[in-house]
C-alpha positions as CSV (number, residue, x, y, z in Angstrom):
1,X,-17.6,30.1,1.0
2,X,-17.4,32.0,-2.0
3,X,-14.3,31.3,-5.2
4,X,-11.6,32.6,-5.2
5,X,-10.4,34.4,-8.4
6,X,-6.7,33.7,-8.8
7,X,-4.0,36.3,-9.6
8,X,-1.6,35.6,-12.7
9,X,1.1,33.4,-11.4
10,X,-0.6,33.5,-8.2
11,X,1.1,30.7,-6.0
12,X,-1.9,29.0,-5.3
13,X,-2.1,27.8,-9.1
14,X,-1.3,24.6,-8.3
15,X,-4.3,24.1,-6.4
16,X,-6.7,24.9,-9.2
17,X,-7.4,21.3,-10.5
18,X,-9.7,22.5,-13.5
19,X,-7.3,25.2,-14.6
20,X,-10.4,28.1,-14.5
21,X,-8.3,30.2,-12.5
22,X,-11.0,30.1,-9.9
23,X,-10.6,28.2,-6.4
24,X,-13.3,26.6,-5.7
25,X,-14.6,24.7,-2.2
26,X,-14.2,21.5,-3.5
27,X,-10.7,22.6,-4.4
28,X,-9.5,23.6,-1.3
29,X,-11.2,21.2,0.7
30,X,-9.1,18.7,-1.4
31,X,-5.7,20.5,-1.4
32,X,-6.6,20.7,2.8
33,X,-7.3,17.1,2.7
34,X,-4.2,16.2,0.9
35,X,-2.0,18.2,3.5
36,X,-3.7,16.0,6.4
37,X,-3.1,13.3,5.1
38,X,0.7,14.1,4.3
39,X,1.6,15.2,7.8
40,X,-0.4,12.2,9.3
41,X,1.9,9.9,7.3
42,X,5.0,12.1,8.5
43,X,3.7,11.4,11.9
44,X,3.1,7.7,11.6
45,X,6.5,7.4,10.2
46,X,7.7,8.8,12.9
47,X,5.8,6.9,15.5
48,X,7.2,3.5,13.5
49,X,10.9,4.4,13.8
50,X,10.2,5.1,17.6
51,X,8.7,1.9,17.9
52,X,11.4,0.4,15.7
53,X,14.4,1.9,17.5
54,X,12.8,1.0,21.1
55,X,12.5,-3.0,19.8
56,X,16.0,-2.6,18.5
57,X,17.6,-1.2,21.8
58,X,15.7,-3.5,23.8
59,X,16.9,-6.6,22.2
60,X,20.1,-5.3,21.9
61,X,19.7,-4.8,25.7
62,X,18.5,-8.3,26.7
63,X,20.4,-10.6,24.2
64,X,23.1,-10.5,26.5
65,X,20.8,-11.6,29.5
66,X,19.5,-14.3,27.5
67,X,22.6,-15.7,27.3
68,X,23.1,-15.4,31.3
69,X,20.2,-16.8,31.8
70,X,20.6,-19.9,29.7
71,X,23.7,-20.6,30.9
72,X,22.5,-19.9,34.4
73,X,19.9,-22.8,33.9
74,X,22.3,-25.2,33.1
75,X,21.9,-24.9,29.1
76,X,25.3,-24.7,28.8
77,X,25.4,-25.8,24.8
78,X,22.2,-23.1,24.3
79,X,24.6,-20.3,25.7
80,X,27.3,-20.5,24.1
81,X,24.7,-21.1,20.1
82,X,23.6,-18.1,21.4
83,X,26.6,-16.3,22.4
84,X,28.1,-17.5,18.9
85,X,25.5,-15.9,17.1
86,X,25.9,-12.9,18.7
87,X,27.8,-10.9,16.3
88,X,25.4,-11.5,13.8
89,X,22.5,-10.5,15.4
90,X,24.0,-7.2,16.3
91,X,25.5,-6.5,12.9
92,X,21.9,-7.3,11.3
93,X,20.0,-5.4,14.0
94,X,22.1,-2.4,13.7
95,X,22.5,-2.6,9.9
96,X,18.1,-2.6,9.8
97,X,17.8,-0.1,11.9
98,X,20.4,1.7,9.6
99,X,18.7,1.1,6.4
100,X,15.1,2.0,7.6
101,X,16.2,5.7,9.0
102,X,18.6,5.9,5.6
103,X,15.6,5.3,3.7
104,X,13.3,7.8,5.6
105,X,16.1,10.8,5.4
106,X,16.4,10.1,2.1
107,X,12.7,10.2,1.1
108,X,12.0,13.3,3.6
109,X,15.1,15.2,1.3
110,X,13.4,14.1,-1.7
111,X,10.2,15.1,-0.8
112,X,11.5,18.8,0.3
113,X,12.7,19.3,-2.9
């Protein structure tokens, strides 16, 4: 592939790493790479929060069953530990699930601007 001469204030300046006004293969290549790499992190991201909001809603699902259950096998005193801690649990389950999508908007915002 041949350079490319750049135009003044061409918008592709910030590509040229050497500042010769000149793209270069190796340039591109790396401002390619770099882009790659940025939407597979976006994607992995987005792959964790699924995984993190299916754990969520499934133990948010089931902690109520536990409890059934335990008191269903005659764990009478395990029940109702359980069932006492289960504000907490869903107060700290929510409020994680909370803080790790807060965190992502707010770094997807920041990174748009």
């Amino acid at each position: 592939m041949a350079q490319k001469k750049l135009q003044k204030d061409s918008a592709y300046q910030h590509l040229d790493r050497n500042n010769d006004d000149t793209l270069c293969d190796d340039e591109i290549s790396m401002a390619l790479e770099f882009k790659r790499r940025e939407l597979e992190d976006a994607d992995a991201r987005r792959d964790s929060m699924r995984w993190m909001t299916w754990f969520a809603l499934f133990g948010t699902l089931n902690y109520p069953a536990a409890i059934l259950i335990t008191a269903m096998l005659g764990y009478d005193s395990a029940a109702t530990i359980i069932g006492d801690i289960a504000p907490t649990y869903f107060v700290a389950n929510s409020a994680l699930v909370a803080a790790y999508f807060g965190a992502n908007a707010y770094a997807d915002r920041k990174s748009t601007e």
